[in-house]
N, C-alpha and C positions, 0 to 999 in steps of 0.2 A: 034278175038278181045276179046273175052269173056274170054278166054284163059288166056289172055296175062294182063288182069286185075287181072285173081285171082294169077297168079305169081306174081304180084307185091304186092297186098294185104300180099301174104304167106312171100315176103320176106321184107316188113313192119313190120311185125308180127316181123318174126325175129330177126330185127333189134332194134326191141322196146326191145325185152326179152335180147337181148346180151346186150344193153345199161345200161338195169334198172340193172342189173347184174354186170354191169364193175363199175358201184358206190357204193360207202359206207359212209354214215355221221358219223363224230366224234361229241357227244353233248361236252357241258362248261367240264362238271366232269366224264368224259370217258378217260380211253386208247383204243384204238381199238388194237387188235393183228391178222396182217393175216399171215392164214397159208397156207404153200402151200406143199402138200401129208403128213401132220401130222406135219410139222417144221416150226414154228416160221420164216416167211420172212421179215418181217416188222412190226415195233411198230408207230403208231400215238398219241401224247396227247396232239395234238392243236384241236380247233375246226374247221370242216371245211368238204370240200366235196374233196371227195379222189377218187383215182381211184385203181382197179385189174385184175387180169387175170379172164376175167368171166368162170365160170362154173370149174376153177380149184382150184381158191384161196378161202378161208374162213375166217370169221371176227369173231373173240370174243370178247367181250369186256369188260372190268372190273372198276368197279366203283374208283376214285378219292376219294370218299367221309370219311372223318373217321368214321370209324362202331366202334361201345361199344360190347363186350364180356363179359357180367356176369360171371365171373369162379365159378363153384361151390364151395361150402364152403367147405374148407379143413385144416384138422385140421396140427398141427406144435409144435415141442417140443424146449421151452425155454432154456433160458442159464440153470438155475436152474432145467431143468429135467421136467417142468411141461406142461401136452398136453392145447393146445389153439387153437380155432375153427377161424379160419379167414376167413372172407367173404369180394371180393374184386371184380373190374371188371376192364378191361382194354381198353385205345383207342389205335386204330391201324390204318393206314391205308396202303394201296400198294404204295411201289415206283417205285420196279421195276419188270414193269408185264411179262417179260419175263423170269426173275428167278423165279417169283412167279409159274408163269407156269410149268417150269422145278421141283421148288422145292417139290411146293404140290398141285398144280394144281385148288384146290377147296377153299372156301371160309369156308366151314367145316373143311379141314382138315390143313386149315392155325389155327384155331380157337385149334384144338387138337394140332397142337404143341407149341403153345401159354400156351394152359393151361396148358403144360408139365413143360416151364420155368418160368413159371411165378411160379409155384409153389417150382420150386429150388431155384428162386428168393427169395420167399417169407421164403422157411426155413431157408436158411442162415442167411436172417435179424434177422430174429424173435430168432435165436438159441445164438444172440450175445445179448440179450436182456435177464434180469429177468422177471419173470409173472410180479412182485408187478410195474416194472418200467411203463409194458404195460401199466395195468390197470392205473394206474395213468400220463398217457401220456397226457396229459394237457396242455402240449408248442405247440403250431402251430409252432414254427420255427422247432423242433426236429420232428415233423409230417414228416414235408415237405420235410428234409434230410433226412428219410427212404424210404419215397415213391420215392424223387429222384433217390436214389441210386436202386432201384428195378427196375423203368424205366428204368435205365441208363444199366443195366443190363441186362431186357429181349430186350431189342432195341440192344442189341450186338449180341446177341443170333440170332435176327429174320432176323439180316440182310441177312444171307445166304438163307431166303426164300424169299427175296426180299418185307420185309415189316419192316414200321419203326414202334413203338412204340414210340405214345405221350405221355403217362401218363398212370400209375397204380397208382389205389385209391382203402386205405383199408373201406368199409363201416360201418362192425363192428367186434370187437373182439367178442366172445363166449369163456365159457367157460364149458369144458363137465362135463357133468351131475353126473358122479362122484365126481368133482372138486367143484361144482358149491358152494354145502351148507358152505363145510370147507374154502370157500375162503368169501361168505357172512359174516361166523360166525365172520371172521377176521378181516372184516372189520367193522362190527357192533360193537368187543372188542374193536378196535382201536377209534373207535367215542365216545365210552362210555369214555375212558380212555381222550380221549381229551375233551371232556365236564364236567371229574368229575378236570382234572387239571382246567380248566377256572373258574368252580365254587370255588375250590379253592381259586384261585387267586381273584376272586371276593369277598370272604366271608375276605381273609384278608385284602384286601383295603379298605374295608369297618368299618373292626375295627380299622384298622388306623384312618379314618374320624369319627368314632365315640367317639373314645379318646380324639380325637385333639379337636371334640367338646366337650367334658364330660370337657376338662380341662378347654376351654374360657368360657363354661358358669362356672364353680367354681372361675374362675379369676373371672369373673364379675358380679357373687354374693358377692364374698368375698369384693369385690372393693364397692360394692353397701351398704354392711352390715358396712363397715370401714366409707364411706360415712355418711352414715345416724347416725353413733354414735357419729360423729364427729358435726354435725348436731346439734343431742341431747343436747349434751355435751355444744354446743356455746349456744344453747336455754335456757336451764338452768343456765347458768351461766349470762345472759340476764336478767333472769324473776329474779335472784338472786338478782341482780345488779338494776332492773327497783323497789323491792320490798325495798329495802335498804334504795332506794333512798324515793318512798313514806311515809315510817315510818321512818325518821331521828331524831323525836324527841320523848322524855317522852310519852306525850300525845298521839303521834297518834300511839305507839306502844304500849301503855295500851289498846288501844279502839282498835288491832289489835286483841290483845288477847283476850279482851272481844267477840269480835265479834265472834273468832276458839270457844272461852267457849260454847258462845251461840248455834253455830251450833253441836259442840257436845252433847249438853245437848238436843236440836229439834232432833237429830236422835237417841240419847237414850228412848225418849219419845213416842216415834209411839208404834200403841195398845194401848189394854188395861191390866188397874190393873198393871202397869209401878211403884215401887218405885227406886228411885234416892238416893243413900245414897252420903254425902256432906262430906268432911273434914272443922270441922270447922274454919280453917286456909286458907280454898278455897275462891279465890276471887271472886267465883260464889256465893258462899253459905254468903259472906258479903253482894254482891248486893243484893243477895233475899230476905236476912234476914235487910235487911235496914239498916246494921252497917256499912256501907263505904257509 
């Protein structure tokens, strides 16, 4: 009887290891690949619990997920002959894990022929391009057509390894260190040369508007001086007119005159030791002298 337990026990045992053995779970962002003597027999990329030939079949499995690829920065020669450092990285993910398998088997070495096209990708664009246009690449829509067309291109390339390319983005342009000064210096000329046109341009707007003033205010000086003579001119002819009118007769135009006599003779007279010589025909010189 004792016997007869532990057979059963051993072939429990058994039972358990053939079981746990015949199953394999797919997670959400998994392919599973079984293989069976080295050969791809089956691909899974739903989730779920699956079944194999235990102790013969093997499961690999490969990630769903998009992975990033930093490619290292490599340099590329422009329309114009000029070397430029381009630094970029790519998404990728698997489509199909049993070419992927057949084609490069590893996730390293899907990554090395990636960086192989991405970089013929990347000369071709760059080689239909002038340095000056890069540098000054400023449009997001013209961005987005380069980077397109380079995806569009290593995703042609990758399909035979069984992976798609989502997008290549360039991070940034370099320029090598030979390059670097003479292309500063150029740009420095070029901002000088457009800030001494603006000042230009400023300095003669300016003399425009300071003519344009110099002439209103001489308009309306002149206008102010013409004014005011005009002015004058009615005032005096007023006081001429109000003066006429007061002296209209004999009398009050003798006693006008006496009055001018008097006032010139009071400011002849200030100080001292003052002689006043008289014509004696002056009608001062009758008043003083008592003969009028």
């Amino acid at each position: 009887m004792k016997k007869g337990y532990i057979i059963v026990f051993i072939l429990a045992l058994v039972l358990i290891v053939v079981a746990a053995n015949a199953f394999y779970v797919v997670e959400e962002n998994q392919y599973a690949c079984v293989f069976r003597f080295q050969e791809i027999v089956q691909t899974k990329g739903k989730p779920g619990l699956n079944v194999k030939i235990p102790f013969i079949d093997e499961v690999k499995y490969y990630t769903k997920a998009t992975m990033l690829y930093d490619i290292p920065p490599s340099e590329v020669i422009t329309l114009d002959k000029q070397n430029m450092t381009v630094d970029c990285y790519i998404l990728w993910q698997i489509s199909d894990p049993q070419q992927f398998y057949r084609s490069v088997g590893t996730v390293s070495e899907a990554e090395v022929r990636l960086d192989a096209s991405t970089y013929s990708a990347l000369k071709r664009a760059m080689g239909q391009l002038a340095q000056a246009d890069i540098i000054n690449l400023e449009d997001g829509a013209k961005r987005n057509e380069i980077y397109e067309s380079i995806a569009a291109t290593v995703d042609k390339d990758a399909v035979g390894y069984g992976i798609h390319v989502l997008d290549v983005k360039i991070k940034q342009f370099d320029l090598p260190e030979s390059n670097l000064n003479a292309v500063y210096n150029r740009m420095i000329s070029e901002r000088n040369q457009m800030a001494e046109k603006f000042t230009a341009d400023g300095n003669y707007d300016a003399s425009i508007i300071r003519n344009e003033v110099d002439k209103q205010v001489n308009i309306l000086i002149s206008d102010a001086k013409a004014q005011a003579a005009k002015l004058e001119a009615e005032g005096e002819a007023e006081y001429m007119r109000l003066l006429a009118e007061a002296y209209n007769s004999k009398d009050k135009r003798e006693f006008y005159e006496f009055t001018l006599a008097l006032d010139a003779l009071a400011k002849s007279l200030t100080g001292e030791d003052k002689t006043v010589i008289l014509d004696k025909d002056s009608e001062l010189a009758k008043i003083l002298m008592g003969t009028k």
